[in-house]
C-alpha positions as CSV (number, residue, x, y, z in Angstrom):
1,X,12.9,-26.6,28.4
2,X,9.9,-23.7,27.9
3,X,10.8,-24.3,24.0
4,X,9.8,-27.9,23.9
5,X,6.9,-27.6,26.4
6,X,5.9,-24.7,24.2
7,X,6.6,-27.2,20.9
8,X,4.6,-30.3,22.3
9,X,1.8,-27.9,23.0
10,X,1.5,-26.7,20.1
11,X,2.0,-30.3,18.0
12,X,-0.4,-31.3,20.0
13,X,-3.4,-28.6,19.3
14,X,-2.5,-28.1,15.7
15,X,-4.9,-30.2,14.3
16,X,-7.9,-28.4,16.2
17,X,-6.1,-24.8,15.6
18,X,-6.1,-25.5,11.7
19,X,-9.2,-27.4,11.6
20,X,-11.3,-24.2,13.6
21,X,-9.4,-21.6,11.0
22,X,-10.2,-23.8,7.9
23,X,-14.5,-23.6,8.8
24,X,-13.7,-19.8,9.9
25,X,-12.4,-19.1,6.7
26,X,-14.6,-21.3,4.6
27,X,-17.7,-19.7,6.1
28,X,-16.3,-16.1,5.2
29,X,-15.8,-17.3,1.7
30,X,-19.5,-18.5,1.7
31,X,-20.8,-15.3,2.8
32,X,-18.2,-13.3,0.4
33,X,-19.6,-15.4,-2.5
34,X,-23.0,-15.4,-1.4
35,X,-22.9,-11.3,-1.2
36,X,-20.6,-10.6,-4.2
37,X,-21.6,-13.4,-6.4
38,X,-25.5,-12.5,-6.7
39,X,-24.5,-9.4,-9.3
40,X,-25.2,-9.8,-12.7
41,X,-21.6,-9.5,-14.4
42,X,-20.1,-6.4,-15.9
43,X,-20.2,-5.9,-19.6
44,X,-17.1,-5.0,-20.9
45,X,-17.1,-2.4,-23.2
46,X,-14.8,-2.1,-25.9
47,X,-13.4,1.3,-25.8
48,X,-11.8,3.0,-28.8
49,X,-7.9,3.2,-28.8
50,X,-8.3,6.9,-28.6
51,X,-10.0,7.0,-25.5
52,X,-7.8,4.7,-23.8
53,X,-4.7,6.8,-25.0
54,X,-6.8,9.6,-22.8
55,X,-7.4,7.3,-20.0
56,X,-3.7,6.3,-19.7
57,X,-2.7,10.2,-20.6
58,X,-4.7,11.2,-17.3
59,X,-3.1,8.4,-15.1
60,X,-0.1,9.1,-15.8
61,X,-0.3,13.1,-15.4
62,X,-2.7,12.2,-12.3
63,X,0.8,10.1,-11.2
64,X,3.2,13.1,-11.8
65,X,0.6,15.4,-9.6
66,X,1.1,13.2,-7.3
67,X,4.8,12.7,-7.1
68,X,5.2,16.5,-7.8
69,X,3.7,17.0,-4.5
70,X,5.3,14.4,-2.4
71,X,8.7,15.5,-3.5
72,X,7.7,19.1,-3.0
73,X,6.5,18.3,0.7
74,X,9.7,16.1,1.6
75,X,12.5,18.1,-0.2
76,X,11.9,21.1,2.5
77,X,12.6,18.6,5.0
78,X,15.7,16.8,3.9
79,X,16.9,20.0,3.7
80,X,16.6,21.3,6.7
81,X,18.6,18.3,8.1
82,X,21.2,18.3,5.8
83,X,22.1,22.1,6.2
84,X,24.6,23.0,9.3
85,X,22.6,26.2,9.5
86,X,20.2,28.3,12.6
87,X,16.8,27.4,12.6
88,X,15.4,30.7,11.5
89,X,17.9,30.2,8.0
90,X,17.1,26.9,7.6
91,X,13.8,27.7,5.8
92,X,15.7,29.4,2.9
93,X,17.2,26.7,0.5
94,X,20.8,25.3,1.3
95,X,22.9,24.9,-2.0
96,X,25.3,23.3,-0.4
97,X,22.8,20.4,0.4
98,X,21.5,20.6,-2.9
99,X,25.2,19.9,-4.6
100,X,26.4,16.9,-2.2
């Protein structure tokens, strides 16, 4: 019974409900293109194909950094769940972990 009330309620303020959200969100779209839209646009340059070898060279070792770390942050952790061992030993690396 609470399901259709809640139903007829709804069906019945739709139109108002999506009507209100269509100005709200075509007024922020104004003001976004009203603010953004006043810069001149950017001139592409054409870049050489060795420097975008060297920008795609320093993503990519910007990436492994990046992944180095994280997995050097986590490992420590997995391990000390996965090893049956006392807390103070549980800080030195568990092969048996490492091998399963």
């Amino acid at each position: 019974m609470q399901d259709q009330h809640f139903m007829q309620q709804w069906n019945a303020g739709h139109g108002r409900f999506s009507e209100g959200l269509d100005q709200g969100l075509g007024k922020l779209a104004g003001k976004a293109k009203a603010r953004f839209g006043r810069r001149a646009p950017r001139q592409r340059e054409t870049e050489s194909p060795l420097a975008h070898k060297a920008r795609l060279t320093t993503l990519g070792v910007i990436g492994g950094i990046l992944a180095g770390a994280s997995l050097g942050m986590v490992a420590p952790l997995v391990l000390t769940i996965d090893c049956p061992q006392a807390p103070l030993e549980a800080a030195h690396s568990c092969p048996q972990a490492a091998l399963a």
